[in-house]
ROROLO-822355 format. One record per residue (C-alpha): x, y, z; residue number from 1. Coordinates in steps of 0.5 Angstrom, whole numbers. Example, Ala and Ser with C-alpha at 12.3 -4.5 7.8 and 13.67 -1.06 7.14 Angstrom:
BEGIN
{{25; -9; 16}; 1}
{{27; -2; 14}; 2}
//
This chain:
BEGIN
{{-8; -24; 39}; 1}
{{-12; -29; 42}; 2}
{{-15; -33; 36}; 3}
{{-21; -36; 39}; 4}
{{-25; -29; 40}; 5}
{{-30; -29; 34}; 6}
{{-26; -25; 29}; 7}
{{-28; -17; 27}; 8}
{{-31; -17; 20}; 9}
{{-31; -12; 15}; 10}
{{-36; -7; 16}; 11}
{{-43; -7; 11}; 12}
{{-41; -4; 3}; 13}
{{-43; 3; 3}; 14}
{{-44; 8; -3}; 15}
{{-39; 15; -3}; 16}
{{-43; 21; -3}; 17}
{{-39; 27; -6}; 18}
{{-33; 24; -11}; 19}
{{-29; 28; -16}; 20}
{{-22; 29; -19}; 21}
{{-17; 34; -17}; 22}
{{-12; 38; -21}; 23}
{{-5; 37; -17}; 24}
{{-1; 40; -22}; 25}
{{4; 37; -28}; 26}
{{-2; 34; -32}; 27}
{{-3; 30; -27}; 28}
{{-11; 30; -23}; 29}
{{-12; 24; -18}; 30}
{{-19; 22; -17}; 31}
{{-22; 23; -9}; 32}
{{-29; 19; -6}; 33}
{{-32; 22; 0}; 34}
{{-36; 17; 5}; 35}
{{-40; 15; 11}; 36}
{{-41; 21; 15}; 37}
{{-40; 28; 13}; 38}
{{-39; 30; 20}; 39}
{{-36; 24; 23}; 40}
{{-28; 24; 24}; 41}
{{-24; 25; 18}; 42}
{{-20; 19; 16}; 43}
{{-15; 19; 9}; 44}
{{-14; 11; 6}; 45}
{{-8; 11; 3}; 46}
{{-6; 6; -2}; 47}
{{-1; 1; -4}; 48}
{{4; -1; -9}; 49}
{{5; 4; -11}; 50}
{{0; 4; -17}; 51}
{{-6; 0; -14}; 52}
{{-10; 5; -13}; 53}
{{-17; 4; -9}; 54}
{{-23; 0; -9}; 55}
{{-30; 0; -5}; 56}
{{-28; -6; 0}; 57}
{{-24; 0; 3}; 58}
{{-29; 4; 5}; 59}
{{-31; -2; 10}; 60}
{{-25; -2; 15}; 61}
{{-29; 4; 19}; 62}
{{-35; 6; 22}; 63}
{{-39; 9; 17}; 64}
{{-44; 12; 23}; 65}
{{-37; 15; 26}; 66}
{{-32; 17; 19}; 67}
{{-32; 21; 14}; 68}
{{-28; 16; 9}; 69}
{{-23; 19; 5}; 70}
{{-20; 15; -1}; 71}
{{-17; 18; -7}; 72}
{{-12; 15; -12}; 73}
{{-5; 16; -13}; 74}
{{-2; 19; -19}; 75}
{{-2; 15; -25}; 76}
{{-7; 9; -20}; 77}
{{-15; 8; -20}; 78}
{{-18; 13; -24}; 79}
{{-13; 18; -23}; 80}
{{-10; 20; -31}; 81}
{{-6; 20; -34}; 82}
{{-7; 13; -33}; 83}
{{-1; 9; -31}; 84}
{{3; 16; -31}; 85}
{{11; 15; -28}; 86}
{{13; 23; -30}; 87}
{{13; 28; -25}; 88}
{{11; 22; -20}; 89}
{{16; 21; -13}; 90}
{{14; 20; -7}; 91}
{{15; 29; -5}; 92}
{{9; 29; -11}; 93}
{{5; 25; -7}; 94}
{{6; 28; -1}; 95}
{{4; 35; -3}; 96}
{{-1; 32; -7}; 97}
{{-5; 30; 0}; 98}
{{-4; 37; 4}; 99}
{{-7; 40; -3}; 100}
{{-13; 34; -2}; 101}
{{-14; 36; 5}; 102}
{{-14; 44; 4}; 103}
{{-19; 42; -2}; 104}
{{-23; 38; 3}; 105}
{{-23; 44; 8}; 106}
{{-20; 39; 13}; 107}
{{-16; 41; 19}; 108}
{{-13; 35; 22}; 109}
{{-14; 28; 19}; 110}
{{-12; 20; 22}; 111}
{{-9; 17; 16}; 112}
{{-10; 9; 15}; 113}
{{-4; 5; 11}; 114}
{{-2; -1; 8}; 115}
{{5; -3; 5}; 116}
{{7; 2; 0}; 117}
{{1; 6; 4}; 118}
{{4; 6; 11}; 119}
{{10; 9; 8}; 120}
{{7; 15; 4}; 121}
{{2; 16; 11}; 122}
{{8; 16; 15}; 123}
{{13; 21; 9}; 124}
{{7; 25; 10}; 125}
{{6; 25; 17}; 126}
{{13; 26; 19}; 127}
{{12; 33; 13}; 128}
{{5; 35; 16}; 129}
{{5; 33; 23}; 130}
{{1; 38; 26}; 131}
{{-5; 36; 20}; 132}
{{-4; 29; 23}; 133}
{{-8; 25; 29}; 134}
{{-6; 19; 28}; 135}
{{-4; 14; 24}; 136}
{{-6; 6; 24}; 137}
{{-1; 3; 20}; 138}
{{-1; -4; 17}; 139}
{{5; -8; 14}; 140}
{{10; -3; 14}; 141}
{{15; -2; 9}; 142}
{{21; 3; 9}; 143}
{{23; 5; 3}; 144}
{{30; 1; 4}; 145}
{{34; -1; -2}; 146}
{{35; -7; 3}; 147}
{{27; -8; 3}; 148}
{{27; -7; -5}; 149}
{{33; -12; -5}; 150}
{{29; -17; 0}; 151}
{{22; -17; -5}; 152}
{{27; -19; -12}; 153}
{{32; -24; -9}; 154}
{{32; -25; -2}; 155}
{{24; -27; -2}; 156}
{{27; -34; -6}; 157}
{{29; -37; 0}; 158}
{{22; -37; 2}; 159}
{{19; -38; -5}; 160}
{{23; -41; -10}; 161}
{{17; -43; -14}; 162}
{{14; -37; -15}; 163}
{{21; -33; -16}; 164}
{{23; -38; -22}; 165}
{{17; -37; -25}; 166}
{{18; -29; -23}; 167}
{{26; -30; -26}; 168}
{{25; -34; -32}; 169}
{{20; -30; -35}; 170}
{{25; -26; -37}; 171}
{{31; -28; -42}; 172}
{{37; -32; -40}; 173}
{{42; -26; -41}; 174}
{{36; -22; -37}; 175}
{{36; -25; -31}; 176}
{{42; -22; -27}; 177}
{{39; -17; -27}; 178}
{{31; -16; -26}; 179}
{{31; -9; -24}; 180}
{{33; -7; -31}; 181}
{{30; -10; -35}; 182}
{{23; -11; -32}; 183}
{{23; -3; -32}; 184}
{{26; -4; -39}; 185}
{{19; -8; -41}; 186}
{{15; -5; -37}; 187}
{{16; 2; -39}; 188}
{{16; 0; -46}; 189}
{{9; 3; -50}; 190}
{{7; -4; -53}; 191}
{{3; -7; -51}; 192}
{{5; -15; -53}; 193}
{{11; -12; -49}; 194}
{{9; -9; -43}; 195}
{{2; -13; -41}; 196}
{{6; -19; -41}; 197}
{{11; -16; -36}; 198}
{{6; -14; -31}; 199}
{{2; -20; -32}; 200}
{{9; -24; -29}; 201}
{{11; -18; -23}; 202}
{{4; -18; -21}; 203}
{{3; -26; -20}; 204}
{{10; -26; -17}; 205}
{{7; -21; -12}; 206}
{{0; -25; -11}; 207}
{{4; -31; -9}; 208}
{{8; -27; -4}; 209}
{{3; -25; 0}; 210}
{{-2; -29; 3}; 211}
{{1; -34; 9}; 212}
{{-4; -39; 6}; 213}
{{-6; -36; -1}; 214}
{{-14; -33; -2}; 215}
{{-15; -40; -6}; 216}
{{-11; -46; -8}; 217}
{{-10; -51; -14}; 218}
{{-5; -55; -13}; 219}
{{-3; -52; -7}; 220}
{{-1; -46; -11}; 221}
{{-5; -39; -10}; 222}
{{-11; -39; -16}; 223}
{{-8; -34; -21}; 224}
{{-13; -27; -21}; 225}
{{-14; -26; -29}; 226}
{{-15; -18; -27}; 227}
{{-7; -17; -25}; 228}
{{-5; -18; -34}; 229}
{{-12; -12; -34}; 230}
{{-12; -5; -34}; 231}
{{-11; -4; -27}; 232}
{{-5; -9; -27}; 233}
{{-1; -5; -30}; 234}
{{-1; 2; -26}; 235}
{{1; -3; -21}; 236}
{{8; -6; -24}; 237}
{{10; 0; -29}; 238}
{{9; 5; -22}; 239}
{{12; 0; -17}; 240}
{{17; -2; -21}; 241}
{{18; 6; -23}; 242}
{{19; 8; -15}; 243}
{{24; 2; -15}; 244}
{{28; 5; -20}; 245}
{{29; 12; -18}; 246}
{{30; 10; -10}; 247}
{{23; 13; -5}; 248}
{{27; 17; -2}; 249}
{{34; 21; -2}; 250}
{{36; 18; 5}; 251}
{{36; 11; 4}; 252}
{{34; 11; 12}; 253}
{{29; 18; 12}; 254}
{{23; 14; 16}; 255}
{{27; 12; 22}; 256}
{{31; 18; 21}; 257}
{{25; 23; 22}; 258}
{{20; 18; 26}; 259}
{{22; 22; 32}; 260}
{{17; 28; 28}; 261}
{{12; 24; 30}; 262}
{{13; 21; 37}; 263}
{{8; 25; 40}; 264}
{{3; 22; 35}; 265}
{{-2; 16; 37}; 266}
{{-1; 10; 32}; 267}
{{-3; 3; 30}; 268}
{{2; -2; 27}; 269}
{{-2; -8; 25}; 270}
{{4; -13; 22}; 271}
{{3; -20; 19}; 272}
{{8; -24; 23}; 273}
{{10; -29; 16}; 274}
{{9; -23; 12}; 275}
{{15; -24; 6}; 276}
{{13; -18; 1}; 277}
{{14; -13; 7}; 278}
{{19; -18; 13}; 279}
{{17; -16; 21}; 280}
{{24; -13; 21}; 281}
{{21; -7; 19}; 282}
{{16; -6; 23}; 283}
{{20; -8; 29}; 284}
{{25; -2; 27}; 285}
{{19; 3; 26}; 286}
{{16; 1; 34}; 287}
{{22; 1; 37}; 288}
{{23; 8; 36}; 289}
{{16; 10; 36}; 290}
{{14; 8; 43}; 291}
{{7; 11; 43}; 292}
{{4; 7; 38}; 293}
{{1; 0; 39}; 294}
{{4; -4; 36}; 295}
{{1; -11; 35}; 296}
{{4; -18; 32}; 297}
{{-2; -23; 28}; 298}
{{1; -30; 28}; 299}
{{-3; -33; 23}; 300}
{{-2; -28; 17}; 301}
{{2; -26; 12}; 302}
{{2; -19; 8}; 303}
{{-5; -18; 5}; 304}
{{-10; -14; 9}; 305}
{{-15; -19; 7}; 306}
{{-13; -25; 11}; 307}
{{-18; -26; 17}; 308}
{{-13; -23; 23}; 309}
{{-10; -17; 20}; 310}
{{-18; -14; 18}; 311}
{{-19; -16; 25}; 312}
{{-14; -12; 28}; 313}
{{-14; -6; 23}; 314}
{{-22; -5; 24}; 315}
{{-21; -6; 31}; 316}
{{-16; 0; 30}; 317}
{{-22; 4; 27}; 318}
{{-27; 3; 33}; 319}
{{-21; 5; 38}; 320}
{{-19; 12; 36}; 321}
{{-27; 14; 36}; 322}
{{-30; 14; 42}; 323}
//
């Protein structure tokens, strides 16, 4: 991209005008918001993590004169209960809880914007529900390898040894061989002294892995967010760290192995060149075989969607799919 253009910001903070919760079954009911224009193009904005759940910044990516603006919260994220909920929660249950979300909404077809761990469920869902999809802008692509969960445990240390030893020594010396294991062992427990401490420890290693330069800096190291020992900091370790347990998909490779479901679909794959949570290889695999999407490198970032060159690129997306 050329860095000397002005940089396309987010667009004005605006508020929902319809919002609910949906039952989808299995005692599970996840929160949904609707915004911008009733009668605009509908667009379902799929979170990360899994487990981060949504937040108002998201709603800023669109035109809000041109969008409806669909967010909803995933089993067990955001304002979703049960709060934090692994039972009955894999990436088929996500899936339907989606179409049964567009059926509720009475839309017909819908573009679908996901980053990380959302890319990969945009791209489940559109590859299960093609005829329902327009389009899908896509950023930071995860697959749901077991070599891409294996890349975000260990081989992420090659690039950051500091933050992977703080990561690994959190546990006990005879648990470090195993952080999977026992990283789910800590975060699935009920006590709160045992889990909360646990997910602090995953979410920072997560924070401090995914900027090129870091949101801010002390000492050259990225600032600590508080928020990720809260609350909201849990759903995101207990679930992402569930999804890694059980596999995301039966067929370790079901997204490069199906994407030809898709290849008629209009797409944007918008990825951080230094992206270490979720590597360019990735992407690169997924334009490859996917020759109509747009697929665009950004040099100076890393896998945040909040880094200047990938907001950029991502509402620049927006503002190309609607005339």
């Amino acid at each position: 991209m050329d860095t000397h253009k002005p940089l396309i910001q987010f667009y004005p903070a605006i508020q929902p005008f319809a919002q609910g919760m949906l039952d989808v079954g299995d005692g599970h009911q996840i929160f949904w918001e609707q915004s911008g224009n009733p009668k605009g193009l509908p667009v379902v904005f799929i979170h990360g993590g899994p487990g981060a759940g949504t937040s108002p910044l998201q709603r800023r990516f669109f035109n809000p004169d041109r969008y409806r603006i669909i967010l909803f919260d995933q089993r067990g994220a955001g304002r979703s209960i049960p709060f934090a909920c692994t039972e009955a929660n894999t990436t088929n249950h996500l899936i339907n809880d989606m179409e049964k979300l567009r059926r509720h909404l009475n839309i017909d077809q819908w573009l679908l914007f996901g980053g990380s761990w959302g890319s990969t469920l945009a791209l489940a869902y559109a590859i299960e529900h093609t005829t329902h999809c327009l389009g899908l802008i896509l950023r930071g692509i995860f697959l749901g390898r077991q070599v891409d969960l294996d890349w975000f445990l260990y081989g992420s240390r090659t690039i950051f040894p500091d933050a992977w030893a703080d990561f690994s020594n959190f546990l006990d010396p005879h648990e470090r061989d195993d952080l999977l294991k026992n990283y789910h062992m800590r975060l699935m427990s009920h006590d709160p002294d045992i889990h909360l401490p646990a997910a602090a420890a995953w979410n920072r290693f997560e924070t401090d892995c995914s900027t090129l330069m870091g949101f801010s800096h002390q000492g050259g190291r990225t600032k600590r967010d508080p928020a990720i020992a809260s609350h909201r900091g849990l759903a995101i370790a207990r679930i992402e760290i569930h999804f890694f347990h059980t596999g995301v998909f039966s067929d370790d490779n079901y997204i490069l192995n199906t994407i030809h479901n898709i290849s008629a679909l209009p797409g944007t794959i918008v990825q951080g060149r230094y992206d270490m949570v979720c590597p360019i290889v990735g992407a690169d695999a997924l334009a490859q075989l996917w020759p109509l999407a747009d697929y665009q490198i950004i040099t100076e970032a890393g896998h945040s969607a909040l880094e200047p060159g990938i907001v950029d690129a991502l509402v620049s997306a927006t503002d190309n799919f609607v005339p």
